[in-house]
N, CA, C and O of each residue as an XYZ file, in Angstrom:
444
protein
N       3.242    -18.985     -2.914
C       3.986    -17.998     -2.158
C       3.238    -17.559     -0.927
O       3.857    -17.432      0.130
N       1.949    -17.320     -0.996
C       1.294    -17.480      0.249
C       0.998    -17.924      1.471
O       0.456    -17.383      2.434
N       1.564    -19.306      1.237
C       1.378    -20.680      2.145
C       2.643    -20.788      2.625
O       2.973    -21.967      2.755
N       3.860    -19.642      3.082
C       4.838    -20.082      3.218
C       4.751    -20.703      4.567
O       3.948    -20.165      5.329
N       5.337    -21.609      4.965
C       5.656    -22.170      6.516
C       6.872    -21.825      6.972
O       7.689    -21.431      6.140
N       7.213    -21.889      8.229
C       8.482    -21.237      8.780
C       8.849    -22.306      8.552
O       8.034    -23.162      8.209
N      10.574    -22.671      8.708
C      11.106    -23.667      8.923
C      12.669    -23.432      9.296
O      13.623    -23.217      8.549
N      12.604    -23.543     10.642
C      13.644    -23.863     11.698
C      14.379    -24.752     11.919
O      15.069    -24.861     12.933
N      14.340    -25.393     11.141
C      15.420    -26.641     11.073
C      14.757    -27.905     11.963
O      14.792    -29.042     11.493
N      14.288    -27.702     12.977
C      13.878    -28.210     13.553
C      12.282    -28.941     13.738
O      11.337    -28.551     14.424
N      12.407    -30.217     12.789
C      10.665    -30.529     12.978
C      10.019    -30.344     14.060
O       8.883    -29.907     13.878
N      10.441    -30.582     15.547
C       9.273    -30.790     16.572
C       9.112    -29.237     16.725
O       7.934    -28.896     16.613
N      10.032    -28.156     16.962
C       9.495    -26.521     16.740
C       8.344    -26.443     15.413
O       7.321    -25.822     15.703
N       8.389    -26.835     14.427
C       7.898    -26.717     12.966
C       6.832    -26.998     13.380
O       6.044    -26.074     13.586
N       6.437    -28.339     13.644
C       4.900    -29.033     14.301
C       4.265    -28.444     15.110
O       3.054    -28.281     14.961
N       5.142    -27.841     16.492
C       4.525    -27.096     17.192
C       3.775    -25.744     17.210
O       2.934    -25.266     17.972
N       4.430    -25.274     16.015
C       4.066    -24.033     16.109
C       2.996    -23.946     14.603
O       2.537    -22.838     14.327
N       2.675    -25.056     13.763
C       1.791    -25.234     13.545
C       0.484    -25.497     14.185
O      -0.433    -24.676     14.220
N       0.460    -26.340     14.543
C      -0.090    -26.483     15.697
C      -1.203    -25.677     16.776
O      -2.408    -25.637     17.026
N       0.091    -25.081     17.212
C      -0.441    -23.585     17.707
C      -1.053    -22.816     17.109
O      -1.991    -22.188     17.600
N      -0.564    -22.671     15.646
C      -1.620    -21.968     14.177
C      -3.344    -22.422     14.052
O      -4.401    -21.812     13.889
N      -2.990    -23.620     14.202
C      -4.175    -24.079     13.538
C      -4.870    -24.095     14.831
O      -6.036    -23.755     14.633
N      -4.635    -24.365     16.174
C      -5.473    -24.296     17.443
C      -6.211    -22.776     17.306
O      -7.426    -22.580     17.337
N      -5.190    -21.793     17.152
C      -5.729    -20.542     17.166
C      -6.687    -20.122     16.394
O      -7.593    -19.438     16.870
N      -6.647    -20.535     14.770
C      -7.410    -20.280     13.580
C      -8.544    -20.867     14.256
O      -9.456    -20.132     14.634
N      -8.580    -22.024     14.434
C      -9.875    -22.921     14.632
C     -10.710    -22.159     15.899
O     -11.893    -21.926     15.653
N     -10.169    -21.724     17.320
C     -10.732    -21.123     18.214
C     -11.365    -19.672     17.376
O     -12.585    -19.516     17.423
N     -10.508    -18.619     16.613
C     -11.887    -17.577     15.789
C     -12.092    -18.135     15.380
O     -11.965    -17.097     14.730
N     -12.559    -19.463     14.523
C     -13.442    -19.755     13.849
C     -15.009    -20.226     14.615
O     -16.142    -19.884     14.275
N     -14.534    -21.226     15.880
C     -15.622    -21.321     16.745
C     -16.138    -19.867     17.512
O     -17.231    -19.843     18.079
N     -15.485    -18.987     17.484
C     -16.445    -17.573     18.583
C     -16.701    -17.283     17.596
O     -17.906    -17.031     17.594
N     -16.063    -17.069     16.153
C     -16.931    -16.386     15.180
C     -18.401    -17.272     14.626
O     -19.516    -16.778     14.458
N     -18.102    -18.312     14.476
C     -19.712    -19.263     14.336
C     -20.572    -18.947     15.541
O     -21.778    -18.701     15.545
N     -19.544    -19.010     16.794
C     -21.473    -18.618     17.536
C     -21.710    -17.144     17.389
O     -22.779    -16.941     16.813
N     -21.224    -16.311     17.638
C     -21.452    -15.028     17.214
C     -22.171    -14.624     16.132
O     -22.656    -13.517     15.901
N     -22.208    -16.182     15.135
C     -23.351    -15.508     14.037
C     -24.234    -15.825     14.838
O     -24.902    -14.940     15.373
N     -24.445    -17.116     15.105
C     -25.451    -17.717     15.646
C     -26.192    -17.218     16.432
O     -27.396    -17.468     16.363
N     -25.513    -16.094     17.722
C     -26.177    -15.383     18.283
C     -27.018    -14.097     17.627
O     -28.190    -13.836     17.899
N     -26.324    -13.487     16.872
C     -26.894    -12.496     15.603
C     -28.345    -13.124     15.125
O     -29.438    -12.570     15.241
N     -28.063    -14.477     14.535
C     -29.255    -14.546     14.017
C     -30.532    -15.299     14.925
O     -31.621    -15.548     14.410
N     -30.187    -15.624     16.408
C     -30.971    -15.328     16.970
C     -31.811    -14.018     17.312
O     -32.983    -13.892     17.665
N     -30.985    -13.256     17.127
C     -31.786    -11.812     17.586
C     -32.421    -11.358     16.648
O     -33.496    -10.772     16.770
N     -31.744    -11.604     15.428
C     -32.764    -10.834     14.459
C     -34.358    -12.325     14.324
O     -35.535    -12.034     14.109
N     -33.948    -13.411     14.481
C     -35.338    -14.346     14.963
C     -36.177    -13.329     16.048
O     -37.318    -12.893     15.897
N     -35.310    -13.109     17.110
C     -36.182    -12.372     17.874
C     -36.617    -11.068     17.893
O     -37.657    -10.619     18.373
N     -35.723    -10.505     17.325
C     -36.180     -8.853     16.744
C     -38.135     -9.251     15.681
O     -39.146     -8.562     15.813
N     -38.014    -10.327     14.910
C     -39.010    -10.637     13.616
C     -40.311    -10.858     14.848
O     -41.115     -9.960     15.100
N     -40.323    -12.101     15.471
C     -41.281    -12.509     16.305
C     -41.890    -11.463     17.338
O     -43.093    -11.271     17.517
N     -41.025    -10.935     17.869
C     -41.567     -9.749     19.312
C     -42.357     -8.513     18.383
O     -41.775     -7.603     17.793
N     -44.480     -8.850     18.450
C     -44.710     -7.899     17.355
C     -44.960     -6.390     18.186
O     -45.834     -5.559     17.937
N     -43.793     -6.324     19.355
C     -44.006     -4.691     19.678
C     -42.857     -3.950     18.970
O     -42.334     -2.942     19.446
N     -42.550     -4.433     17.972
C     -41.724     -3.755     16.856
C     -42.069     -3.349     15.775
O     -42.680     -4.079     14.994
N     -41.794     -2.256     15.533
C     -42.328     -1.655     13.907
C     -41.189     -2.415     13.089
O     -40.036     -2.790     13.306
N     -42.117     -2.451     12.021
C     -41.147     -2.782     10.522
C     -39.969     -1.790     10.436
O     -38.885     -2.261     10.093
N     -40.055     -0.443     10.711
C     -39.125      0.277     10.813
C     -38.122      0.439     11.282
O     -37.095      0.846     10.738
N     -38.359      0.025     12.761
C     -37.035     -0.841     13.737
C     -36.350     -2.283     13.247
O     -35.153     -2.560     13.321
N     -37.243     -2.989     12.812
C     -36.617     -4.432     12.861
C     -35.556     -4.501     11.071
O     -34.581     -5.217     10.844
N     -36.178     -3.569     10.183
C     -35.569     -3.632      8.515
C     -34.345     -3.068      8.824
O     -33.591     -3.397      7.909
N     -33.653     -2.286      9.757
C     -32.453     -1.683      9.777
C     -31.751     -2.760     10.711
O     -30.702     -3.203     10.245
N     -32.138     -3.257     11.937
C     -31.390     -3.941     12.620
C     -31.106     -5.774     11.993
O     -30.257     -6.627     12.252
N     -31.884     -5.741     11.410
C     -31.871     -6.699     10.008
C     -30.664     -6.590      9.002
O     -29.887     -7.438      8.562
N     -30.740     -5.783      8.881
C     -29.494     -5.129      7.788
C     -28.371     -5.281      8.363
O     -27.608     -6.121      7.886
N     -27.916     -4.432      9.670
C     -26.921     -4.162     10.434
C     -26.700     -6.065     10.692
O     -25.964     -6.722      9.956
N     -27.146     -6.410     11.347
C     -26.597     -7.909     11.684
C     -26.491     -8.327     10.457
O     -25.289     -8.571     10.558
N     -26.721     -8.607      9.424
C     -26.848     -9.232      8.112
C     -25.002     -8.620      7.670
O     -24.133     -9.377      7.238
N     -24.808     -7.100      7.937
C     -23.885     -6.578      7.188
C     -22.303     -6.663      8.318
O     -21.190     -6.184      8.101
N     -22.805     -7.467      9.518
C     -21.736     -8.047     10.718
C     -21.439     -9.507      9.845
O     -20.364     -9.621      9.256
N     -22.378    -10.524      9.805
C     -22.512    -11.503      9.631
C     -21.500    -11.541      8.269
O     -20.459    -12.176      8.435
N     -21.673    -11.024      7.159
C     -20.995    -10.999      6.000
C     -19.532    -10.467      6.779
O     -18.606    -11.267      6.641
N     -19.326     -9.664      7.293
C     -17.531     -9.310      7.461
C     -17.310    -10.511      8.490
O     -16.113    -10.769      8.362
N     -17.802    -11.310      9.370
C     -17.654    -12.629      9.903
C     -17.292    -13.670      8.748
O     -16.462    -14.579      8.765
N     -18.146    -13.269      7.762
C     -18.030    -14.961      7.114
C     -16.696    -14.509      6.169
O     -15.924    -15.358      5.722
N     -16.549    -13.212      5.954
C     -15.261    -12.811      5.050
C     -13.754    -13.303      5.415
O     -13.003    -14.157      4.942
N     -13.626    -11.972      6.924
C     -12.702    -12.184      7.277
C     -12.622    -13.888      8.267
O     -11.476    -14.319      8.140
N     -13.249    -14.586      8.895
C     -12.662    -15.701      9.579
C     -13.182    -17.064      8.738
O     -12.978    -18.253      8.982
N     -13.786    -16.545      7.866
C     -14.254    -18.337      7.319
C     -13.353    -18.113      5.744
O     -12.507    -18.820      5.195
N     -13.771    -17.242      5.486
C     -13.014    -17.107      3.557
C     -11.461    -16.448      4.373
O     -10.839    -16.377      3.313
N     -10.972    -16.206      4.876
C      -9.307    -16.338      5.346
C      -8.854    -14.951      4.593
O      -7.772    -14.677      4.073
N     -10.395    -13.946      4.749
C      -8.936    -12.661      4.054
C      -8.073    -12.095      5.296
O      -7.000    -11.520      5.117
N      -8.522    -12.265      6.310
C      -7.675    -11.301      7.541
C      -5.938    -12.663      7.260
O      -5.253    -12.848      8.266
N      -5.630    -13.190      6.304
C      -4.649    -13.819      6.553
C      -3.531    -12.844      5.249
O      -3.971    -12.128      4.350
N      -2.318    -13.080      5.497
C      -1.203    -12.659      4.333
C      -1.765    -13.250      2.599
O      -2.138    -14.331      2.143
N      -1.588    -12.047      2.118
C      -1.831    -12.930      0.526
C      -2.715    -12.617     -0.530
O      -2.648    -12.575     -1.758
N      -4.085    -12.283      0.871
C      -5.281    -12.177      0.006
C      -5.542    -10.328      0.079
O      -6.313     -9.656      0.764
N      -4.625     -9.989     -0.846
C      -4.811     -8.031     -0.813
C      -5.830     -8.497     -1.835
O      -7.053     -8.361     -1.819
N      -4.809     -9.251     -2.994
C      -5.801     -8.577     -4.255
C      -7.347     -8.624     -4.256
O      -8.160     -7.817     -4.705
N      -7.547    -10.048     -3.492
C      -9.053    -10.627     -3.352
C      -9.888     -9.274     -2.791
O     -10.984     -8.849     -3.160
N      -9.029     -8.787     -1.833
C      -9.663     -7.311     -1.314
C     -10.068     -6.801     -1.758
O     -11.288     -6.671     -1.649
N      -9.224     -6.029     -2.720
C      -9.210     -4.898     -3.460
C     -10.166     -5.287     -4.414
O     -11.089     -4.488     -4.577
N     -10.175     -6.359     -5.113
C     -11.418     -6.137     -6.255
C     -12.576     -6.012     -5.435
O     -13.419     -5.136     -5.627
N     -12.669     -7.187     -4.177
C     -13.952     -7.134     -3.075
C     -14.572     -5.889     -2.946
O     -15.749     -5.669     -3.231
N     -13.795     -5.106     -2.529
C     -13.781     -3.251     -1.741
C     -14.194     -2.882     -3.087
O     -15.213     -2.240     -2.832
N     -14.075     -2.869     -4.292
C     -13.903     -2.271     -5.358
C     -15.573     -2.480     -5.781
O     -16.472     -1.639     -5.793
N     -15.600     -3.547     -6.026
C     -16.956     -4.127     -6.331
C     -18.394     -3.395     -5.169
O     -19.512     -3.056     -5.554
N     -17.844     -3.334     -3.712
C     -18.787     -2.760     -3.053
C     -18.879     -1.383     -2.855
O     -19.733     -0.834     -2.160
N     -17.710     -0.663     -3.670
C     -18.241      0.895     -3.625
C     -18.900      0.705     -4.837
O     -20.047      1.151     -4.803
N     -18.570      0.189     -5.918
C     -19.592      0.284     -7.269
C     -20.876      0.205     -6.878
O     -21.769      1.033     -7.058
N     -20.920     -0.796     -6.356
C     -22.292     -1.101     -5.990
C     -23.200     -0.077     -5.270
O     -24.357      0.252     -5.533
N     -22.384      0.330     -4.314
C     -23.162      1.397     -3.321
C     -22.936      2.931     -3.917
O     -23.501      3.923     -3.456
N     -22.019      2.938     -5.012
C     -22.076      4.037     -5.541
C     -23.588      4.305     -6.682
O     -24.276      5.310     -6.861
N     -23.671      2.724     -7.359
C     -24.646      2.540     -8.010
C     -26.370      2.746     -7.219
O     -27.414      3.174     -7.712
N     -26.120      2.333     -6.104
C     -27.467      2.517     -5.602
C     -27.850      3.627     -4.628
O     -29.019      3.828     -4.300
N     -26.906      4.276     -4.218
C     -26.989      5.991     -4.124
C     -27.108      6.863     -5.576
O     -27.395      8.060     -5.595
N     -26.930      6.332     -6.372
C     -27.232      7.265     -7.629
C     -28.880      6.980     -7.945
O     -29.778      7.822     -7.913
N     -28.997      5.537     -8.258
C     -30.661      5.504     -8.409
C     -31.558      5.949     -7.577
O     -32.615      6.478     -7.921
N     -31.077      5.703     -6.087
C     -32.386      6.691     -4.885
C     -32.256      8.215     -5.394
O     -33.241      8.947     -5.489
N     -30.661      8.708     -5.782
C     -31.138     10.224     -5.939
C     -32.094     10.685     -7.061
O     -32.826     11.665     -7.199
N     -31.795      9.567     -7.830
C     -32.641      9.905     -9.331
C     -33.882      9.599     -8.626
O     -34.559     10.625     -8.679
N     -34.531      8.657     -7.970
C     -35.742      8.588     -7.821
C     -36.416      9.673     -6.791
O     -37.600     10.007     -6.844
N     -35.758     10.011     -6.138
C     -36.013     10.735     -4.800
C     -36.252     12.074     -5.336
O     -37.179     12.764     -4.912
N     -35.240     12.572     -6.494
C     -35.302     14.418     -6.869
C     -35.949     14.391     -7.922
O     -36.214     15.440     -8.510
């Protein structure tokens, strides 16, 4: 039910506008690959340049790391497409647990 295709009666409209689908998918897929690529150049270069504290480079580490994952989500695993709520919802579900889980252990350790 996901995979529906239009269909206009007409194959050469049908083709075309596939077509057009898949040109488009494939173009975010290439800006989204270099866009990692550029990411993880910087954090290469954030690591190497040693006029950086560990303190600067562990957060901007993170931050590109936590771009890079909603890149590889939404344009390579196909959730920004019709279909995939549920995949979401457990997804989303699973990462407040998680972050609910590890805001509870810093408070326990911290107080």
């Amino acid at each position: 039910m996901t995979n529906q295709q239009l269909n206009s009666g007409n194959p050469r409209v049908d083709i075309e506008y596939r077509r057009r689908k898949s040109a488009e998918e494939m173009r975010h897929q290439v800006v989204s690959f270099a866009l990692m690529i550029f990411l993880t150049l910087i954090a290469f270069a954030a690591v190497a340049i040693e006029g950086f504290s560990a303190w600067f480079v562990v957060p901007i580490i993170l931050l590109l790391a936590v771009i890079q994952v909603i890149f590889q989500l939404y344009y390579f695993m196909h959730m920004s497409h019709k279909g995939h709520e549920a995949p979401s919802l457990f997804l989303y579900s699973g990462l407040f647990v998680g972050l609910v889980t590890i805001l509870a252990f810093v408070t326990i350790v911290w107080w």
